[in-house]
Structures are given as structure tokens and as C-alpha cells.
PAGU-309080 format. One record per residue (C-alpha): residue number from 1; residue in three letters; x, y, z. Coordinates in steps of 0.02 Angstrom, whole numbers. Layout:
! PAGU-309080
(NUM, 'ALA', (X, Y, Z))
...
***
This chain:
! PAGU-309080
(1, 'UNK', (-250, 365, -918))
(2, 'UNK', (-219, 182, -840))
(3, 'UNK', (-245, 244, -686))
(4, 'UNK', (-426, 298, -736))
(5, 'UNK', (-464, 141, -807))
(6, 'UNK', (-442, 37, -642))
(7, 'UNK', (-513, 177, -551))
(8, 'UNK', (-652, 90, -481))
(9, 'UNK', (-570, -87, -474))
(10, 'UNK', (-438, -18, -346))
(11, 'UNK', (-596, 77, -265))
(12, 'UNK', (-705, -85, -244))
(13, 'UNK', (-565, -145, -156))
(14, 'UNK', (-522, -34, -48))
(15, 'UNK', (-692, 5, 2))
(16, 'UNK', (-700, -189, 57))
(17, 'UNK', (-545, -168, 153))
(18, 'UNK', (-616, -23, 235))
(19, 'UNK', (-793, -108, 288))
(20, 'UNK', (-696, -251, 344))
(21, 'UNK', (-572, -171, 454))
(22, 'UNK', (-700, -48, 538))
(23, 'UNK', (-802, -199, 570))
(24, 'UNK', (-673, -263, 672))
(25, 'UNK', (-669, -137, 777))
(26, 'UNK', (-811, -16, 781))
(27, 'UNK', (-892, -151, 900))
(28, 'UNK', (-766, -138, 1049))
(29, 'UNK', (-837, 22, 1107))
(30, 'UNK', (-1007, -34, 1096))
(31, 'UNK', (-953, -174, 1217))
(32, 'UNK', (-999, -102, 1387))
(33, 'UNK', (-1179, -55, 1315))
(34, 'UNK', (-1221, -244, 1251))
(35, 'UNK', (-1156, -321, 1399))
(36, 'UNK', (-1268, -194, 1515))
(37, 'UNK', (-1415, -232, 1360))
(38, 'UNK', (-1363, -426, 1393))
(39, 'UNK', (-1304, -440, 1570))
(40, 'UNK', (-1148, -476, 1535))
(41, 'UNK', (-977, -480, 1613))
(42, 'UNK', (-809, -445, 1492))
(43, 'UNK', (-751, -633, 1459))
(44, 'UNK', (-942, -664, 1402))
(45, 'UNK', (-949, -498, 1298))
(46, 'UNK', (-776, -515, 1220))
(47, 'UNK', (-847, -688, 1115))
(48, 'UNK', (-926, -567, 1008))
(49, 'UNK', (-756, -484, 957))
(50, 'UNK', (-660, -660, 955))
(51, 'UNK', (-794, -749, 875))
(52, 'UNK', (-779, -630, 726))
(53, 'UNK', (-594, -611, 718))
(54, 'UNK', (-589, -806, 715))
(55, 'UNK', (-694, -855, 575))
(56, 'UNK', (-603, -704, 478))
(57, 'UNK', (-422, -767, 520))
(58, 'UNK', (-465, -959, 494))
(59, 'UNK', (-559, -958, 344))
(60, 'UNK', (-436, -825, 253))
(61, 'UNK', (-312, -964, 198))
(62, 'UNK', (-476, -1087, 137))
(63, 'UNK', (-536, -925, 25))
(64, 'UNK', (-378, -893, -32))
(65, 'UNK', (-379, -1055, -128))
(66, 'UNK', (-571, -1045, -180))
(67, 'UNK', (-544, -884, -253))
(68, 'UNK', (-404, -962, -359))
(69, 'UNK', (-517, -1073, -411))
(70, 'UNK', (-706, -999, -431))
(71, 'UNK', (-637, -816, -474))
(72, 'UNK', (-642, -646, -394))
(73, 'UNK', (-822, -604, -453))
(74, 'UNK', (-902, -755, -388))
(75, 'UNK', (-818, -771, -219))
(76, 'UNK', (-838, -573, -205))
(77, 'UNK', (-1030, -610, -238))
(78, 'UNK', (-1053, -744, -91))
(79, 'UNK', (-941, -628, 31))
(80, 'UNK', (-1033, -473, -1))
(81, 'UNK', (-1227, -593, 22))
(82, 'UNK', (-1152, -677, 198))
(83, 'UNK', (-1055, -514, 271))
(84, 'UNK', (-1234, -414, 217))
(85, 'UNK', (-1361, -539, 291))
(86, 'UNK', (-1225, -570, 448))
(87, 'UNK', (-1246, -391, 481))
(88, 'UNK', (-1428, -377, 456))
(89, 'UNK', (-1466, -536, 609))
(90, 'UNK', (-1302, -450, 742))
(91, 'UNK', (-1410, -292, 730))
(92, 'UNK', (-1589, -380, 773))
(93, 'UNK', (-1499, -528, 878))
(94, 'UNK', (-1598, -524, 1038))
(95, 'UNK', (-1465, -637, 1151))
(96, 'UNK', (-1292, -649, 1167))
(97, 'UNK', (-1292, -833, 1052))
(98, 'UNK', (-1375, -767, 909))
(99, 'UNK', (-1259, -628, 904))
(100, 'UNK', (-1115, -739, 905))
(101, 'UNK', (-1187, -826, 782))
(102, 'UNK', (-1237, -671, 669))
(103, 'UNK', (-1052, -628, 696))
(104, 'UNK', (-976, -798, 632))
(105, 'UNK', (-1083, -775, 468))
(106, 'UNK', (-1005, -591, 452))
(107, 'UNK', (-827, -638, 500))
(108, 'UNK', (-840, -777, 341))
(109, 'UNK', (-899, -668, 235))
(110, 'UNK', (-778, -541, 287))
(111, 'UNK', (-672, -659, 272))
(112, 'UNK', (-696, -677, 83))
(113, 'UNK', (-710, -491, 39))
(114, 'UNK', (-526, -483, 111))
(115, 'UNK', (-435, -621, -13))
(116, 'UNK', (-561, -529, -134))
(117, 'UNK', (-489, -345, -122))
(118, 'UNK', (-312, -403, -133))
(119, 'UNK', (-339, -533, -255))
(120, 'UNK', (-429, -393, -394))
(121, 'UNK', (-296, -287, -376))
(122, 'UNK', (-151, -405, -356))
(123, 'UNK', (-238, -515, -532))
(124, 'UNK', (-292, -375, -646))
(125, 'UNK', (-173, -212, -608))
(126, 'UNK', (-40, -190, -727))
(127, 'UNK', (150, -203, -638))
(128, 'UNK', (192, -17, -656))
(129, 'UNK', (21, 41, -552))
(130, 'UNK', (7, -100, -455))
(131, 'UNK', (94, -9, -315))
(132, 'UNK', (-31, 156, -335))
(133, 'UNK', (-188, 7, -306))
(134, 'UNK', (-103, -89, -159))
(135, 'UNK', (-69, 91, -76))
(136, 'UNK', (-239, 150, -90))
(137, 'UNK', (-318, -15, -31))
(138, 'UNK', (-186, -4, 105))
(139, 'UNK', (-238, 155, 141))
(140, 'UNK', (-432, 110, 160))
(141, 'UNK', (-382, -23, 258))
(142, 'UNK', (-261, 61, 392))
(143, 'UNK', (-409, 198, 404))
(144, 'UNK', (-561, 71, 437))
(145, 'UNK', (-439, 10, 602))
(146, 'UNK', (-436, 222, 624))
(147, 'UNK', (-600, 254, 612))
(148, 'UNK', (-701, 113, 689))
(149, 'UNK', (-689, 139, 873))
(150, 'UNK', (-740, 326, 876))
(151, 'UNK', (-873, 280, 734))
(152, 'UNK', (-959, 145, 863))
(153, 'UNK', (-946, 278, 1015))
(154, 'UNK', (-1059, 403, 903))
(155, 'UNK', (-1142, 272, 839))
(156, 'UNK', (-1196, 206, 979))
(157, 'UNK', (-1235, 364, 1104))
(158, 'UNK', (-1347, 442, 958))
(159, 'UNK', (-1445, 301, 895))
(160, 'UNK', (-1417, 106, 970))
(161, 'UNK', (-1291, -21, 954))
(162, 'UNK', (-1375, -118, 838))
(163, 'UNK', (-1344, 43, 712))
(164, 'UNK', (-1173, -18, 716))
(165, 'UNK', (-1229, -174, 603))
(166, 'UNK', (-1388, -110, 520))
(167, 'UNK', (-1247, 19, 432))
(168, 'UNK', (-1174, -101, 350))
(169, 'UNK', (-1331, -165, 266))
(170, 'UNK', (-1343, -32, 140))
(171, 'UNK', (-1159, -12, 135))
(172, 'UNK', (-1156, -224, 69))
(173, 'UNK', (-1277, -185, -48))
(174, 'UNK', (-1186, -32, -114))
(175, 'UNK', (-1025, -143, -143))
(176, 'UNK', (-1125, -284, -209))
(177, 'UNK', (-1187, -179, -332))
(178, 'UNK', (-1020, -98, -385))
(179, 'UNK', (-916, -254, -379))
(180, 'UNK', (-1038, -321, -525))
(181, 'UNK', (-997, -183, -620))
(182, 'UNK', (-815, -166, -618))
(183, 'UNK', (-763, -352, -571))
(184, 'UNK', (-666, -404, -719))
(185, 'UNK', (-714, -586, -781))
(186, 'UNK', (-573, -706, -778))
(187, 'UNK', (-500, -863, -854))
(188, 'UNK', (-478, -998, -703))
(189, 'UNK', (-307, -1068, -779))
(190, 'UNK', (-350, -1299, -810))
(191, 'UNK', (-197, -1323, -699))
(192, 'UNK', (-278, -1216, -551))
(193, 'UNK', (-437, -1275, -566))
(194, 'UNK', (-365, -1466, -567))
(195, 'UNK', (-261, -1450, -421))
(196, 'UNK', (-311, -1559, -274))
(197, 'UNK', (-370, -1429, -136))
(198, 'UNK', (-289, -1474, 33))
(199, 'UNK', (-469, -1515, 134))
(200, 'UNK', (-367, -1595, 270))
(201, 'UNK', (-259, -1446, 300))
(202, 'UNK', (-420, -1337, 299))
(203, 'UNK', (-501, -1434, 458))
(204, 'UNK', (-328, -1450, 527))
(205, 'UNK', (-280, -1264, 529))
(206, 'UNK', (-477, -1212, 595))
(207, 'UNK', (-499, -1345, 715))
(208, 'UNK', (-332, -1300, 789))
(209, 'UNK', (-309, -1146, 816))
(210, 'UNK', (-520, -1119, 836))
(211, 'UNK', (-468, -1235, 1000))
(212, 'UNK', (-334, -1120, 1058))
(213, 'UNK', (-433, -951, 1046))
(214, 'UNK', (-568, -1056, 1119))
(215, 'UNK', (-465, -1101, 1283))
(216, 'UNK', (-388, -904, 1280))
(217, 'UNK', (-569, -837, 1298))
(218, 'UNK', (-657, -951, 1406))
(219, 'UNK', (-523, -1006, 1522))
(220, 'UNK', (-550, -891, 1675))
(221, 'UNK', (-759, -953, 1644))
(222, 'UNK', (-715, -1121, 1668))
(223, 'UNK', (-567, -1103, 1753))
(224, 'UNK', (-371, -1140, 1676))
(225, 'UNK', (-363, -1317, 1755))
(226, 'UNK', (-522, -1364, 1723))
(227, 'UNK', (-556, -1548, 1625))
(228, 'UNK', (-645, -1464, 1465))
(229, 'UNK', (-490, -1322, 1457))
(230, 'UNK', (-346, -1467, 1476))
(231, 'UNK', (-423, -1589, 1361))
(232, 'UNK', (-458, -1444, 1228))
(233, 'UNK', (-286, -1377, 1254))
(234, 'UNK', (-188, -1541, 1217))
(235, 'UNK', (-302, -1586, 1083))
(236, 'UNK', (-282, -1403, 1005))
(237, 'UNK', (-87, -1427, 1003))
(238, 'UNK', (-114, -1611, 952))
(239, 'UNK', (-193, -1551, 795))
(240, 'UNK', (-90, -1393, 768))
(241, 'UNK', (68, -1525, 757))
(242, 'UNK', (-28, -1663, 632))
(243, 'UNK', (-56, -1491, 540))
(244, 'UNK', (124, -1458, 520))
(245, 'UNK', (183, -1625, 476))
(246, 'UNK', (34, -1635, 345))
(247, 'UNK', (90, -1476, 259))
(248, 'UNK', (257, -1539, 231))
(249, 'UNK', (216, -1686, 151))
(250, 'UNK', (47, -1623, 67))
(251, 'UNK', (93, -1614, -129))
(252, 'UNK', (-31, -1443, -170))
(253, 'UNK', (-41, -1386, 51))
(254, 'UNK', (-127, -1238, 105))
(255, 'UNK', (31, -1155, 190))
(256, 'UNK', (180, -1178, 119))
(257, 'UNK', (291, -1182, 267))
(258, 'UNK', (483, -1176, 184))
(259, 'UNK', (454, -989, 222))
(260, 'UNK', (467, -1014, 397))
(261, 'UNK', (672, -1037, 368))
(262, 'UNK', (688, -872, 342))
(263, 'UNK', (740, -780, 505))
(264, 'UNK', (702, -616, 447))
(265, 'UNK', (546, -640, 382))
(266, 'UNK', (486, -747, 539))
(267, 'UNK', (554, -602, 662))
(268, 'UNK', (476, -473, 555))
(269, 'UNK', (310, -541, 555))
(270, 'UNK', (342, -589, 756))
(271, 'UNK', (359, -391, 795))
(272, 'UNK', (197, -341, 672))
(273, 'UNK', (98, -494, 771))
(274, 'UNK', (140, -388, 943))
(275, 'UNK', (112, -226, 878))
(276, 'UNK', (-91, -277, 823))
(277, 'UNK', (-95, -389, 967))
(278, 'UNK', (-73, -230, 1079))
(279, 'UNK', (-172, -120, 972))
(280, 'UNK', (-317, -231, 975))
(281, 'UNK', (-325, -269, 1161))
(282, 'UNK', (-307, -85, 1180))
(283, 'UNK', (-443, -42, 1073))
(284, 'UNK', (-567, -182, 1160))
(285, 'UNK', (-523, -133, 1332))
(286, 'UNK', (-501, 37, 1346))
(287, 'UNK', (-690, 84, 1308))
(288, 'UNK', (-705, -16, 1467))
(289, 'UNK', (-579, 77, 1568))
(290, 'UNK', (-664, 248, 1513))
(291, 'UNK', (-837, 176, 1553))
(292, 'UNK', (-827, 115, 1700))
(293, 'UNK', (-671, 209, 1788))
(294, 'UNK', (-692, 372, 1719))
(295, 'UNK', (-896, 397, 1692))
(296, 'UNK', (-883, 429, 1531))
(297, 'UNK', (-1015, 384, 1382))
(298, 'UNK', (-990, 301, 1219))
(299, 'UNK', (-993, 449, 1141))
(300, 'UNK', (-872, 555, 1248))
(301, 'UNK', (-765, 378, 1247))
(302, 'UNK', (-768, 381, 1048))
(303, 'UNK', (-719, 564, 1057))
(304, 'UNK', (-552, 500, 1143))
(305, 'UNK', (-521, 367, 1023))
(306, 'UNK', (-549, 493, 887))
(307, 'UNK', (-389, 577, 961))
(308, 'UNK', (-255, 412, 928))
(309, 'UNK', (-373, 421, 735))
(310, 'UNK', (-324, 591, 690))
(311, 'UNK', (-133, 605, 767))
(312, 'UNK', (-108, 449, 670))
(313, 'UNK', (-180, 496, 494))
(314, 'UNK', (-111, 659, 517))
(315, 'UNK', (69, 623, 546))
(316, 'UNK', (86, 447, 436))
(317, 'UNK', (91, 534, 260))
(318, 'UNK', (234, 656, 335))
(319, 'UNK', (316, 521, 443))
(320, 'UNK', (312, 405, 295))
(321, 'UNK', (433, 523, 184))
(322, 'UNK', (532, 537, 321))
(323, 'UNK', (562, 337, 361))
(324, 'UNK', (597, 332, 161))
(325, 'UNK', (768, 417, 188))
(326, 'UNK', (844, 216, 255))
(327, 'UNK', (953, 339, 369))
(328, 'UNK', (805, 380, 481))
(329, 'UNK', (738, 218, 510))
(330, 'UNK', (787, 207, 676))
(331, 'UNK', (692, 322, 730))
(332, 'UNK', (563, 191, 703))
(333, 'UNK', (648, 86, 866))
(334, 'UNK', (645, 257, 956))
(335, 'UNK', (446, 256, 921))
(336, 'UNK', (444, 87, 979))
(337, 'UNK', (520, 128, 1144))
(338, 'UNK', (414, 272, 1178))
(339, 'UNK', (264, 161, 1168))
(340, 'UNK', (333, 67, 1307))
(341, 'UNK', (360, 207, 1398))
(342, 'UNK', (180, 284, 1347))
(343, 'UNK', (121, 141, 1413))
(344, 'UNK', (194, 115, 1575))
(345, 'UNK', (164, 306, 1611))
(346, 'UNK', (-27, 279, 1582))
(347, 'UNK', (-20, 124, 1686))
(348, 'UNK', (60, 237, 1838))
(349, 'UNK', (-79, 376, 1803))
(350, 'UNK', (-244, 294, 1767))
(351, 'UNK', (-289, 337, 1944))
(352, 'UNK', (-266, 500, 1912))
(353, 'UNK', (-419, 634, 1916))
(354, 'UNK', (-460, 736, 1753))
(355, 'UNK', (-429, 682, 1590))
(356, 'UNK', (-250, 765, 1520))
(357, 'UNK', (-151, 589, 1523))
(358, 'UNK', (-277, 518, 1444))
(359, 'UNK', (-292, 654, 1322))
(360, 'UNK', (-81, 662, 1309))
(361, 'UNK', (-81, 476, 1310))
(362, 'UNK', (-210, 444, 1159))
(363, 'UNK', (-100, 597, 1036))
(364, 'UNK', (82, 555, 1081))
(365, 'UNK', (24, 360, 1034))
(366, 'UNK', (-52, 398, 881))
(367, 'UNK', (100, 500, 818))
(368, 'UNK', (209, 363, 878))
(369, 'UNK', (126, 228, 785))
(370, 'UNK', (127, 330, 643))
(371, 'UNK', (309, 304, 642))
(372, 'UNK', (327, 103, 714))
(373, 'UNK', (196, 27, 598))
(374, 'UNK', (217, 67, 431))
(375, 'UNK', (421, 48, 448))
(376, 'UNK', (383, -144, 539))
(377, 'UNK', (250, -172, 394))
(378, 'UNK', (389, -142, 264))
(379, 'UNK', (527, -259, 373))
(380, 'UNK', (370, -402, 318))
(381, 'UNK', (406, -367, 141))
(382, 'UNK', (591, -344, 138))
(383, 'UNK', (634, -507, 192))
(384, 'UNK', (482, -594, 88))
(385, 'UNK', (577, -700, -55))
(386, 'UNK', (518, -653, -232))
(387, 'UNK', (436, -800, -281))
(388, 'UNK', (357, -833, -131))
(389, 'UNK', (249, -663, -128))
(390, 'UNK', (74, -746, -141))
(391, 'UNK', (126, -861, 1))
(392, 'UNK', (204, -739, 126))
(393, 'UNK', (44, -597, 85))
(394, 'UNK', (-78, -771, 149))
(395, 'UNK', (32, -781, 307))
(396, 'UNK', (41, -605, 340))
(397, 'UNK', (-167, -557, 341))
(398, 'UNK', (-169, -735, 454))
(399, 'UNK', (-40, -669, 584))
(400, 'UNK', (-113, -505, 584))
(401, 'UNK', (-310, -551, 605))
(402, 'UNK', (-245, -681, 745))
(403, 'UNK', (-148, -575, 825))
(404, 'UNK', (-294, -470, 870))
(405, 'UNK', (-402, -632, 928))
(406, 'UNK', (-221, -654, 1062))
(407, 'UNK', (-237, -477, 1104))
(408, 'UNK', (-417, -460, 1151))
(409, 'UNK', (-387, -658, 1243))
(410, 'UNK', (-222, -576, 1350))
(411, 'UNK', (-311, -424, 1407))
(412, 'UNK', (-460, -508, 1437))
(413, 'UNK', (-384, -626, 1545))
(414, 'UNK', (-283, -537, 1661))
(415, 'UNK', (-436, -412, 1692))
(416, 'UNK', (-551, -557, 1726))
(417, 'UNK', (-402, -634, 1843))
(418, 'UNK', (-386, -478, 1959))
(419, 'UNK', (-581, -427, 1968))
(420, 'UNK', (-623, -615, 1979))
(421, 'UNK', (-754, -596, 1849))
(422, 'UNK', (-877, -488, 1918))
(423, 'UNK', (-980, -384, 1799))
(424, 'UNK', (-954, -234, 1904))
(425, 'UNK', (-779, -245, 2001))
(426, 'UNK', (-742, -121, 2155))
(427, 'UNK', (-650, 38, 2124))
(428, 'UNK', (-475, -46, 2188))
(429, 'UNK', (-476, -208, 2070))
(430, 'UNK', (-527, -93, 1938))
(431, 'UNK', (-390, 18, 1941))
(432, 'UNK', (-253, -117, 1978))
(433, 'UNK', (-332, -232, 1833))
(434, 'UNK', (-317, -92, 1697))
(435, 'UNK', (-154, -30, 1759))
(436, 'UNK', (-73, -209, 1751))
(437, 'UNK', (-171, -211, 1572))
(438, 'UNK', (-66, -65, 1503))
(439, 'UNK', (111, -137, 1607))
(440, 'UNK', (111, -295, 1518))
(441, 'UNK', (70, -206, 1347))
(442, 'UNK', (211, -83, 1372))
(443, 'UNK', (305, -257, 1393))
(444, 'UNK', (252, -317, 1210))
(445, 'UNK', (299, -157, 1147))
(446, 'UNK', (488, -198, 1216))
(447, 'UNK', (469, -351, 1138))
(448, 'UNK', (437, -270, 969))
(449, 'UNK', (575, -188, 992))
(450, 'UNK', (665, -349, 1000))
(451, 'UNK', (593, -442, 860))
(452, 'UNK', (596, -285, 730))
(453, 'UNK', (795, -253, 785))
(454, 'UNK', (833, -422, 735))
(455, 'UNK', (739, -414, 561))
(456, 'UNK', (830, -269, 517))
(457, 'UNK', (989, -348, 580))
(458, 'UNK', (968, -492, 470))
(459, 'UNK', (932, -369, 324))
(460, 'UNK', (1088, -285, 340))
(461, 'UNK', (1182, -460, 350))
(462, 'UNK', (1092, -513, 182))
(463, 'UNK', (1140, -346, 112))
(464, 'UNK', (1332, -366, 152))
(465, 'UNK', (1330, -517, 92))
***
């Protein structure tokens, strides 16, 4: 009977997390149609994935305070207006600037919706079914990441890419309308409401780490030792240290950083940062490598992606059950290791005629996934301290949405090193560019392995003792 009465709390907020997430990704196989629309070449095209992934990473931990302080229904209001009306101007953008720009307005709003569908939930479910709302949301989440790719290919080869946007224009004003209907009002506690927001640390943390992503995307334009990329990259670090030592001495700061002492928690969230870096710069370059090595269309392309979608939500409910029994855990490291081998396989085969690797390659990931990220997502909370829940959840969504901005950057960059740019590279640098692509993320996946060993390590260490 509870249940029912939250019902469409927990179902406004997963519904955000879902629009989010597929926005975030339903674009990447789009790419190689707006950079033909655009004339573009990858490191140009790829600003409209970063540019998005930035302003919804950066602004997360400013949001997170504002919605302690204006209230879920208010913030959820302005997020649903600038994510609508950002989605509205991508869609009838006629150059590559005013999409970026379209995209920054959606990624803010985005942005918002996020710290909004955790925050309901988190704020106004009950302890004994706040687990059944985070799961659901969870759910709608980890299927928006699922979906989006093969949604774009469709999307795309039957209609346009601007479809991909003008979708979510009816789909904003759907949630707007729903969210102003079942978004509880709420009491903004005097003490929250009084305390000094951390403005400083706001700029800091953007300006910092916008400068970093800046020099990961642009640096084979310009060129690595370039004046612009130096002088960005030691002022980038320059603020990313006054940002530290401001935190620490900031008296309300907008990352509490005493979290960052706790080894399990920092190698936890280490191996779930490689895991989405990979499965980002997957998902944004292998529309490319299907395009352009193999002939295929956006639709045929979102087909394959549709694969990874359906091994993974197929197998994760049963895999799940089984990763509950703590004696079968490890077969989460086996997962992990058969990525790396998945991936260094495909990297050996991409040259290959037909399509069966790629077809074997896209199930046998899925499935392993379905195993490695849900038992590396649980490591995160395991070694999160009790009263520092609200904390390590802000840390977590940052890490994750940057890790995709480093993962579209570090396969961006060593494609653009080995074709030298060129919008249409020769057969030879092709092949070698996307085979050294899937090397180094078979790499990552080793250093998962790594990280997540010495998380649960340190778990059994705290357990003993």
C-alpha cells in the first residue's frame, strides 16, 4: 500500500534518470552522420559529446547544494525548462557552435534533473522502501546507457539526426507535467537555507577540470605542445590544487574531501571510473569503426549495439542473484578478465571480413558486464562510511559522468594521433587506429581488475578486524 503511494514519485524519477542517461549516449551513433552533415573530422565532432558530459559532471555538485536549498520541485521545474528548450535548438542547430551550445544548455539542465531524481526519492521515501525506489531509478538509469546507442542508429537511418533531440521535446514536457503533480512540497530546514554556499569552490571545481577536458579534446587540433594547450594545462592543475586546499579549509565546502582517506572507497570508485571510461569511449567510437571500416549504416550499426543492450538486460537480473551469494563474487574478477581478453581478441580481428566477431564480441561483452558492473557498483557502497552517504553519492555521479568525458578524450586521441586527423583516413591507419583503440581499453579493463581486487581486499581487512 506504501509502495502505491510513491508510485509515481519513484516513476518521475526514474523516468529523469532514463532521459538523462539515453541522452548521453543516443548521440554517439549519430556522430558519423553530423560530421558528414557538418564536415567534420572526429576531434571536432566529439565536442558535442564532451561538451554535454561536461556541463552535466561540473554543475552536478553546484545543484546538489541549490536543490538543498530551493527544493526538489523548483530546481526539477528549471531542469526540465533548460534540458526541453536545449533539446529543441541541438535539433534545429544549423552549425557545429550552435550545437555545442544547444548541448551545454541540455547538459545543465540534465544536470539538474539528475540531483533531482535522487534527491525525491532519497528526501521523501520512507527507510523500509527506500531501497525498492533507488532500485527502480537505478534500473531506468542503467537501461537509458542500454538503450541509447541502438535508439540513435534507428533514429537516425529512419528519420534525421535532429529526431534524436526533437524526441525529447515532448518527452520534457511529459515530465514537466508529471513532476508538478507528484513533486511533494517541502520545508527548506533555516539552518540549510542559512548556510554560506561555497561560490569559490563552484568556479574552482568548473574552471578546473572544464580546462582539463578542454586540453583532452582539443589537443591533437592544436597540437600537445602548443602555447594555448601548456598554458591551459598548468593553469587547469593550478586551479585544481587552490581547489583542494580551499575545500579543506572552507567551513560549509562543496566536496568534503576527509572521504578521500578511505582506501577502499577511493580504489572502489578508481575501478567504476575505468569501467565507464571504457564503456563510453566504446560506445562513441565504435559507430565510427562500423561506419567507416565495415560499410555499415546507422541503422544496421544500432542493430549491433542493440546486441551488448539485450545480453546485458537479459543476464543482469539472473547474474545479480547469483553475485548475492558473497561466495561467487569472484566470478566478478573472472568477468573482468574476460573483458580484457574480449578486447584484445577484437583488437587482433577487426580486420577480419564478415561480421561474427563483431557479432560474438558485442554478446559475450554484454553478459560479461552484466556480471563486473553491478558487483564494482556495490564495492562503491560498501566501503562508503554511514554518515557520509550524501557526500560519497555527490562524488560517485561526478566520477562516473567524468569518467565518460576521459573516455571519449583517450579514444579520441589516439585515433586522431595515428590517422593524423583526416576526416577520411586510408584503409591501413584505420584499421591500426581502432585496433590500438580496443588494446589500450583491454588495458583499463586489467586495471579494473587491479583497483576492484584491492577494494575488496580492504573490505575483508575491515571485516577481520
Amino acid at each position: 500500500m506504501e509502495k502505491r503511494k510513491y508510485f509515481w514519485l519513484v516513476f518521475n524519477a526514474a523516468f529523469i534518470l532514463f532521459i538523462v542517461k539515453i541522452d548521453a549516449f543516443i548521440v554517439n551513433v549519430s556522430l558519423p552522420t553530423i560530421a558528414r552533415s557538418f564536415g567534420l573530422n572526429l576531434a571536432e565532432v566529439s565536442s558535442i559529446v564532451v561538451v554535454y558530459l561536461l556541463l552535466l559532471t561540473n554543475t552536478m555538485l553546484i545543484f546538489g547544494k541549490l536543490e538543498d536549498r530551493l527544493g526538489v520541485k523548483k530546481l526539477l521545474f528549471l531542469g526540465y525548462l533548460l534540458f526541453t528548450a536545449g533539446s529543441l535548438f541541438c535539433g534545429l542547430s544549423f552549425n557545429l557552435s550552435l550545437l555545442i551550445f544547444a548541448r551545454a544548455v541540455q547538459g545543465i539542465g540534465g544536470a539538474m534533473l539528475m540531483i533531482c531524481g535522487f534527491g525525491a526519492v532519497n528526501k521523501f521515501l520512507p527507510d523500509e522502501i527506500k531501497g525498492w525506489g533507488m532500485g527502480i531509478v537505478t534500473t531506468a538509469a542503467a537501461l537509458g546507457i542500454a538503450t541509447g546507442a541502438p535508439l540513435g542508429g534507428f533514429i537516425t537511418y529512419f528519420v534525421s539526426w535532429r529526431w534524436i533531440f526533437f524526441v525529447n521535446v515532448p518527452l520534457g514536457i511529459l515530465g514537466l507535467i508529471i513532476s508538478s503533480r507528484t513533486s511533494p512540497e517541502e520545508k527548506i530546514l533555516r539552518e540549510v537555507s542559512q548556510e554560506r554556499f561555497d561560490y569559490v569552490g563552484a568556479v574552482l571545481s568548473f574552471l578546473g577540470i572544464s580546462g582539463i577536458t578542454y586540453v583532452l579534446s582539443t589537443g591533437t587540433i592544436l597540437g600537445w605542445t602548443s602555447l594555448p594547450i601548456l598554458a591551459i594545462s598548468a593553469a587547469s592543475f593550478l586551479i585544481m590544487a587552490i581547489f583542494i586546499f580551499w575545500e579543506n579549509k572552507c567551513q560549509y565546502p562543496l566536496m568534503a574531501l576527509g572521504i578521500f582517506r578511505n582506501a577502499g572507497f577511493v580504489c572502489a570508485n578508481v575501478a567504476v571510473f575505468l569501467i565507464f571510461m571504457i564503456l563510453s569511449g566504446t560506445d562513441f567510437i565504435i559507430p565510427f569503426y562500423l561506419e567507416l571500416a565495415k560499410g555499415l549504416n546507422a541503422y544496421q550499426v544500432g542493430i549491433f549495439l542493440f546486441l551488448y543492450s539485450v545480453a546485458y538486460s537479459v543476464c543482469a537480473p539472473f547474474i545479480g542473484k547469483i553475485l548475492d551469494n558473497p561466495k561467487l563474487r569472484f566470478l566478478s574478477q573472472v568477468a573482468t578478465v574476460a573483458c580484457a581478453a574480449l578486447f584484445f581478441v577484437y583488437a587482433w580481428g577487426m580486420s577480419m571480413a564478415g561480421f561474427v566477431i563483431t557479432f560474438l564480441f558485442f554478446v559475450f561483452w554484454g553478459i560479461a558486464n552484466a556480471f563486473l558492473i553491478p558487483e564494482n557498483f556495490r564495492l562503491v557502497f560498501t566501503h562508503t562510511p554511514k554518515n557520509q552517504k550524501g557526500v560519497s553519492a555527490g562524488i560517485f555521479n561526478v566520477a562516473q559522468n567524468l569518467s565518460a568525458v576521459f573516455g571519449i578524450c583517450a579514444f579520441q586521441i589516439i585515433f586522431s594521433h595515428i590517422t593524423h586527423g583526416a576526416s577520411v583516413p586510408d584503409p591501413s591507419s584505420l584499421f591500426l587506429a581502432f585496433s590500438s583503440i580496443f588494446v589500450f581499453g583491454g588495458i583499463l579493463y586489467l586495471l579494473t581488475l587491479f583497483f576492484s581486487s584491492l577494494a575488496e581486499r580492504n573490505k575483508v581487512l575491515n571485516d577481520r578486524s
